[in-house]
C-alpha positions in Angstrom: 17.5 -13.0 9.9 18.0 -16.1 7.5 15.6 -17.8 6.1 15.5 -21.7 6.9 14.5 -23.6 4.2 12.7 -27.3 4.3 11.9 -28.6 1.3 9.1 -31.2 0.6 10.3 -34.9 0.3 8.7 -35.7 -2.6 6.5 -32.5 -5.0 3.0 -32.4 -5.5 1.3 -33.6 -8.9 0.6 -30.3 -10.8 -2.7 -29.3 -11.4 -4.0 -29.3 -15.4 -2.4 -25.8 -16.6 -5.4 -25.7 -19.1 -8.3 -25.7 -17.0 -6.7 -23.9 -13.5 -9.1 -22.2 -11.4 -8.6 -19.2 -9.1 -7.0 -20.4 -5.6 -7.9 -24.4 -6.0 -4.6 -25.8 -6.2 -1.1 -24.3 -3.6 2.7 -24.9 -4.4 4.6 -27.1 -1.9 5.7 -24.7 0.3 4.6 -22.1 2.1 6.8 -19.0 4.2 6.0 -18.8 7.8 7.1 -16.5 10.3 6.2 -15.5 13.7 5.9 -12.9 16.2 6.2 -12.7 20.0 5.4 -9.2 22.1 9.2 -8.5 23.8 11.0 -11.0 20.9 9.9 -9.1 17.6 9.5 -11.0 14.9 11.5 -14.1 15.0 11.7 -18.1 13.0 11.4 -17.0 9.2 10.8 -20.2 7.3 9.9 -22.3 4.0 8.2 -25.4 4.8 5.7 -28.1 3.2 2.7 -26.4 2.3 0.1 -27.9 4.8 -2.9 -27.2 7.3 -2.4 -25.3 10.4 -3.2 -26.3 14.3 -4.4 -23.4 15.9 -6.2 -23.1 19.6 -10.1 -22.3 19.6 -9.3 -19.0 21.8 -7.0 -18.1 18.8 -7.8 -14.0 18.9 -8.4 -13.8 15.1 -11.4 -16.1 15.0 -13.3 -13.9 17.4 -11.7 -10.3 17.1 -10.7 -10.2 13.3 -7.3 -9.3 13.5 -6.4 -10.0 10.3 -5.0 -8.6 7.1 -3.8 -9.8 3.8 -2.1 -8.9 0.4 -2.2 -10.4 -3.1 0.2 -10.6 -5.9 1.6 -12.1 -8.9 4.8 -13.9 -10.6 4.7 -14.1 -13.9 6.9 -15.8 -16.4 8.8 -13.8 -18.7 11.8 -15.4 -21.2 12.7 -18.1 -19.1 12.9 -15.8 -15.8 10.2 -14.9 -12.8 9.5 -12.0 -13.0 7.2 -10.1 -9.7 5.5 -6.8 -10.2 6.0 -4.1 -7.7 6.5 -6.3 -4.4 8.0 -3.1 -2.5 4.3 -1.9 -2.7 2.7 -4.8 -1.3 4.8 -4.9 1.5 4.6 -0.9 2.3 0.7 -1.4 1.9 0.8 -4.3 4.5 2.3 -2.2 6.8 -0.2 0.3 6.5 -2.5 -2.1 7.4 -0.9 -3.3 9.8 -0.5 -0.1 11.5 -4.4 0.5 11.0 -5.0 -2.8 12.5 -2.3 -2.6 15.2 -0.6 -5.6 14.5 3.3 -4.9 14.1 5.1 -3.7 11.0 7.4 -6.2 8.7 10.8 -5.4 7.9 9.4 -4.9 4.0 13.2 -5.2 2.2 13.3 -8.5 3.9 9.9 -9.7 3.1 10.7 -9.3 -0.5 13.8 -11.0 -0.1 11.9 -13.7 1.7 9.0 -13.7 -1.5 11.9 -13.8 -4.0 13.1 -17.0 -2.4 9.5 -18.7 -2.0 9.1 -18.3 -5.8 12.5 -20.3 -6.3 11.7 -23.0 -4.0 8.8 -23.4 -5.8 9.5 -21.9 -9.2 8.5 -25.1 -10.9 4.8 -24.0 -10.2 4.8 -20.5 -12.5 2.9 -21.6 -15.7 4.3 -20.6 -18.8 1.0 -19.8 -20.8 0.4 -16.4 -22.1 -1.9 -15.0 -19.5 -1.4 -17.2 -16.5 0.5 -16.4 -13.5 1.4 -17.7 -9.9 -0.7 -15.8 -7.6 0.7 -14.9 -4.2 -1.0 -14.3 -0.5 0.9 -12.7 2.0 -1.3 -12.8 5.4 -1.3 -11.5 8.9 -3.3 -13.2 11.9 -3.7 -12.6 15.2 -2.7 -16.0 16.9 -2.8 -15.5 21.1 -5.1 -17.9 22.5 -7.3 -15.3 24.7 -10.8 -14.0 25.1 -10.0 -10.2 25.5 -10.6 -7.7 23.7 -6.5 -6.4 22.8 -4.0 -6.7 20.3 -2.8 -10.0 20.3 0.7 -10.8 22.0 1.6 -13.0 19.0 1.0 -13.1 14.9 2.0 -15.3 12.2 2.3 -13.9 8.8 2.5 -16.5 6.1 3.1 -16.8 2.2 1.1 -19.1 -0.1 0.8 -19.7 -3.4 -1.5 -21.0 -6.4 -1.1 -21.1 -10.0 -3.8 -19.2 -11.8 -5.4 -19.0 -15.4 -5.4 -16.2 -17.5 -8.4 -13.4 -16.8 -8.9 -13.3 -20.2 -9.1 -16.9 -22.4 -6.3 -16.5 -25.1 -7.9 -14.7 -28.0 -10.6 -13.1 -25.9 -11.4 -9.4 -26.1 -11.5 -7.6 -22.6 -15.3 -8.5 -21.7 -16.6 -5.2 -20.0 -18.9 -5.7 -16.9 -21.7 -4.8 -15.5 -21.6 -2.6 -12.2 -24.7 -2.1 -9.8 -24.3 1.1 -7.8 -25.3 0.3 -3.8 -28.2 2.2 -2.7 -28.4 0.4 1.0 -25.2 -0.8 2.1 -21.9 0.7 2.5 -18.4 -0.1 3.0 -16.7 2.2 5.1 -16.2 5.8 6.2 -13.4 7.9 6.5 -11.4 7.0 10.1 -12.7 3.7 9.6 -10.6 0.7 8.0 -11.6 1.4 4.5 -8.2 1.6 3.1 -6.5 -1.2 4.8 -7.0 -5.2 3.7 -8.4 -6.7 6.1 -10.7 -9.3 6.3 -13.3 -7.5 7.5 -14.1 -5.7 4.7 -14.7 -8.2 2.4 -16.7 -10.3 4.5 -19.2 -7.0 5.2 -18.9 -6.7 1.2 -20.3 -10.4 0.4 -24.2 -9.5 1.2 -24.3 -6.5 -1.3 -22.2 -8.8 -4.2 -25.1 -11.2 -3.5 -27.7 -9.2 -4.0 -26.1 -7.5 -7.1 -25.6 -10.7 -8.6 -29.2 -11.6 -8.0 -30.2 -8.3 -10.3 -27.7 -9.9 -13.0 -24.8 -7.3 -12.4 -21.0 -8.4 -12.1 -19.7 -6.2 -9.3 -21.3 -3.6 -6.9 -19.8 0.3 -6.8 -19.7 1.8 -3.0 -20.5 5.1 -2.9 -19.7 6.9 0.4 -21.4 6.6 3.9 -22.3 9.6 4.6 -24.0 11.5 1.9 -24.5 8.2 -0.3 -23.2 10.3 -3.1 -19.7 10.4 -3.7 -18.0 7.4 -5.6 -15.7 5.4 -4.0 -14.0 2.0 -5.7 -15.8 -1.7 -7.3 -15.6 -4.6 -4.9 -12.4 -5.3 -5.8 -11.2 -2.9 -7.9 -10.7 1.2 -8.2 -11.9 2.8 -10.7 -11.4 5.6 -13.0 -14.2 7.9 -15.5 -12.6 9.2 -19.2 -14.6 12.0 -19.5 -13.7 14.9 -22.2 -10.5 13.8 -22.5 -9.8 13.8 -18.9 -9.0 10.7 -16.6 -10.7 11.0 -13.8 -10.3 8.6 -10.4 -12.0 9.1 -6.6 -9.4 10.9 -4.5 -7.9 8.7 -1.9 -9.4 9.2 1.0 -9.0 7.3 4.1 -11.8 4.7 3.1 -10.2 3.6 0.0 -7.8 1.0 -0.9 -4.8 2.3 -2.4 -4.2 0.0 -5.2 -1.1 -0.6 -6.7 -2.5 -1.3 -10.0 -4.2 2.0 -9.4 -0.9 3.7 -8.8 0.7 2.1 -11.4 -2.0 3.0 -13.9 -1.7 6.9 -12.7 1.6 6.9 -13.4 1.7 5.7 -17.0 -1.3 8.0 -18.0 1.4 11.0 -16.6 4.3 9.3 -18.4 1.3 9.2 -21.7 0.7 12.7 -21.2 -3.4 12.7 -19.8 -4.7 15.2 -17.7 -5.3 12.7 -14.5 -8.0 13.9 -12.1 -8.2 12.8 -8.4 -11.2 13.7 -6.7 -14.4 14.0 -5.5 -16.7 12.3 -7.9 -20.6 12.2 -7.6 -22.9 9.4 -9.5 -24.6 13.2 -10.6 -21.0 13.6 -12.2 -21.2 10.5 -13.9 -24.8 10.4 -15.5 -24.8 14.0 -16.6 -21.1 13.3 -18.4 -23.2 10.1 -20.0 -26.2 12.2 -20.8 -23.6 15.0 -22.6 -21.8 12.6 -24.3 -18.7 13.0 -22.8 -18.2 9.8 -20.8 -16.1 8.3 -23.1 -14.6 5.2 -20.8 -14.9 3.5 -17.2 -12.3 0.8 -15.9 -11.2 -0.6 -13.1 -7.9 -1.5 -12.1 -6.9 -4.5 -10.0 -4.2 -7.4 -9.6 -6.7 -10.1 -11.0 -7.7 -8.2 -14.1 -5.1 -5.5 -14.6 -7.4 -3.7 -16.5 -11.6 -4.3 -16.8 -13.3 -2.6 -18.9 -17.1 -1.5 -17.4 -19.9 -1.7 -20.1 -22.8 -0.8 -17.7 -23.5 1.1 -14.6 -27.0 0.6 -12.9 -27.7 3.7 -10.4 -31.2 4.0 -9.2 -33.6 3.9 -12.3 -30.8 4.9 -14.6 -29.0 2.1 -16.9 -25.8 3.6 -18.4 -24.2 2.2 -21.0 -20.8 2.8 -21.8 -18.8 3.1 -25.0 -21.7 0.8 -26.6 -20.5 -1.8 -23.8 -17.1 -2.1 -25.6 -13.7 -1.7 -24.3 -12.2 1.4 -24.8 -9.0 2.5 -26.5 -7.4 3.6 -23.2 -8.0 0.5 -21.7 -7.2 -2.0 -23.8 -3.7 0.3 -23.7 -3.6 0.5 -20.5 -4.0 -3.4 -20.3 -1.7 -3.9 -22.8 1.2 -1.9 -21.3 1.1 -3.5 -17.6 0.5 -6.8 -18.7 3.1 -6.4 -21.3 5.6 -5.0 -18.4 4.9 -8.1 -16.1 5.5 -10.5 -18.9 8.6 -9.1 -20.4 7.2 -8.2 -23.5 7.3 -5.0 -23.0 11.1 -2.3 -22.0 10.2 -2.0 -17.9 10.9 1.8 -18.1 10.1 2.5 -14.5 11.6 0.0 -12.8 8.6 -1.9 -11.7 10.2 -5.6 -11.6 11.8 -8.2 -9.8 13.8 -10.8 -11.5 14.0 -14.2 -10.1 16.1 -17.2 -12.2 14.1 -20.2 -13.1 17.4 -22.0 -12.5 
């Protein structure tokens, strides 16, 4: 399939680079494709960034068949550069399968991505930190009131220009974590380790209430036993205990991240002993208790890297590295981050190029 391309008459006024907020301001354009049941998917696109008409019967608004992606561009010596894109497209499909909505052809979605970000390539800031955050999305788009897999899906590309996670000259800022004691997230056979919608609207009423006790993010631990961690809201996360890395074994209700993956990989290449397993909060609090908890992070695409300086399970309050960021971390942070911006030899192939010209 080619892509047909139609461009905006006339650009958008850019957003102050200085003061950008997370997902306020889209790029001109936008990719669209669609799917019929019997055609496949069909009509790949780049038009004018604008609104959508959709029917009321539209089988996403009342079934939820819906999942997403997100990732960055980043600019790196006067090129783009993206960060693992392969993955996000192989993790949409998994979703997708989960969600039974049908798979993408991934080696041409990436194409596709790649020439999005030239279209609009005027849009990826410059300043040290910032990035052009990307939302690949799947809904379900049959107008029908029955309970089925939808006959037709659009998946569409958008874009927004972001700030850096960090302000320039800022030190990571470790954050506080309340463990969930009511709520839970998902349970193994579930849809725990897909991206869809779902699961982050069902994860909104136990950020609430954590925010309400003065804590930045809420840990799940699993549904059954109410024991066993799991990941952070948005993030996985990993325990340096003894010299060991430890990380909750994938495993079925989990979201395999890609900064996760990524992050595994480079404490391998480093030479750490990297755990995956079954972790309990008992784990955790008698490691703090000994001692030996020596870091906790978690690892995302908005953050890379951030640091945790608290975690509040049950009665217990446990602080973490006296609530600094750890050495690990910060080179952790450090090597992705330099990677993505070019500042750092991309040993493992991780990148994309795209010209700015």
């Amino acid at each position: 399939m080619e892509v047909r391309i139609d461009q905006v008459e006339e650009r958008k006024e850019k957003p102050d680079y200085n003061a950008l907020q997370f997902g306020k301001h889209f790029t001109d354009h936008m990719f669209v494709i669609e799917y019929t049941h019997g055609k496949g998917w069909h009509d790949p696109r780049i038009t004018p960034y604008a609104p959508l008409t959709m029917d009321p019967a539209s089988l996403v608004f009342h079934y939820g068949q819906a999942v997403f992606e997100g990732l960055k561009a980043y600019y790196a010596d006067g090129e783009i550069v993206l960060f693992r894109p392969e993955q996000n497209f192989r993790r949409l499909n998994q979703s997708n399968e989960r969600m039974t909505i049908p798979p993408v052809d991934e080696d041409f979605m990436v194409d596709a991505l790649k020439q999005l970000v030239h279209v609009d390539r005027e849009w990826v800031p410059t300043k040290e930190g910032q990035s052009l955050y990307i939302r690949p999305f799947v809904i379900a788009t049959e107008a029908a009131l029955s309970v089925k897999p939808s006959a037709h899906y659009t998946l569409m590309i958008i874009m927004s220009p972001v700030g850096a996670y960090y302000a320039s000259g800022e030190q990571m800022q470790p954050v506080s974590i309340y463990v969930e004691d009511e709520y839970v997230r998902s349970v193994k056979g579930g849809v725990g380790f897909t991206k869809t919608s779902g699961n982050y609207a069902a994860s909104l009423k136990a950020q609430s209430k954590a925010e309400a006790l003065g804590y930045d993010q809420v840990l799940w631990l699993d549904a059954v036993e109410n024991r066993y961690v799991e990941e952070v809201g948005s993030m996985n996360i990993f325990f340096k205990i003894g010299g060991k890395v430890l990380t909750p074994a994938l495993n079925g209700s989990i979201l395999e991240g890609i900064t996760r993956k990524s992050v595994i990989e480079l404490l391998h290449h480093w030479g750490y002993e990297v755990v995956e397993a079954h972790i309990t909060m008992e784990d955790i609090y008698d490691a703090s208790q000994s001692g030996k908890l020596e870091e906790v992070f978690g690892t995302g695409t908005a953050a890379v890297i951030s640091p945790v300086g608290t975690l509040k399970w049950k009665e217990e309050e446990i602080a973490v590295n006296g609530q600094q960021a750890g050495e690990l971390s910060k080179r952790l942070y450090e090597a992705i981050t330099g990677i993505q911006t070019g500042d750092k030899q991309d040993e493992f192939n991780w990148t994309e190029t795209i010209s700015m010209k």
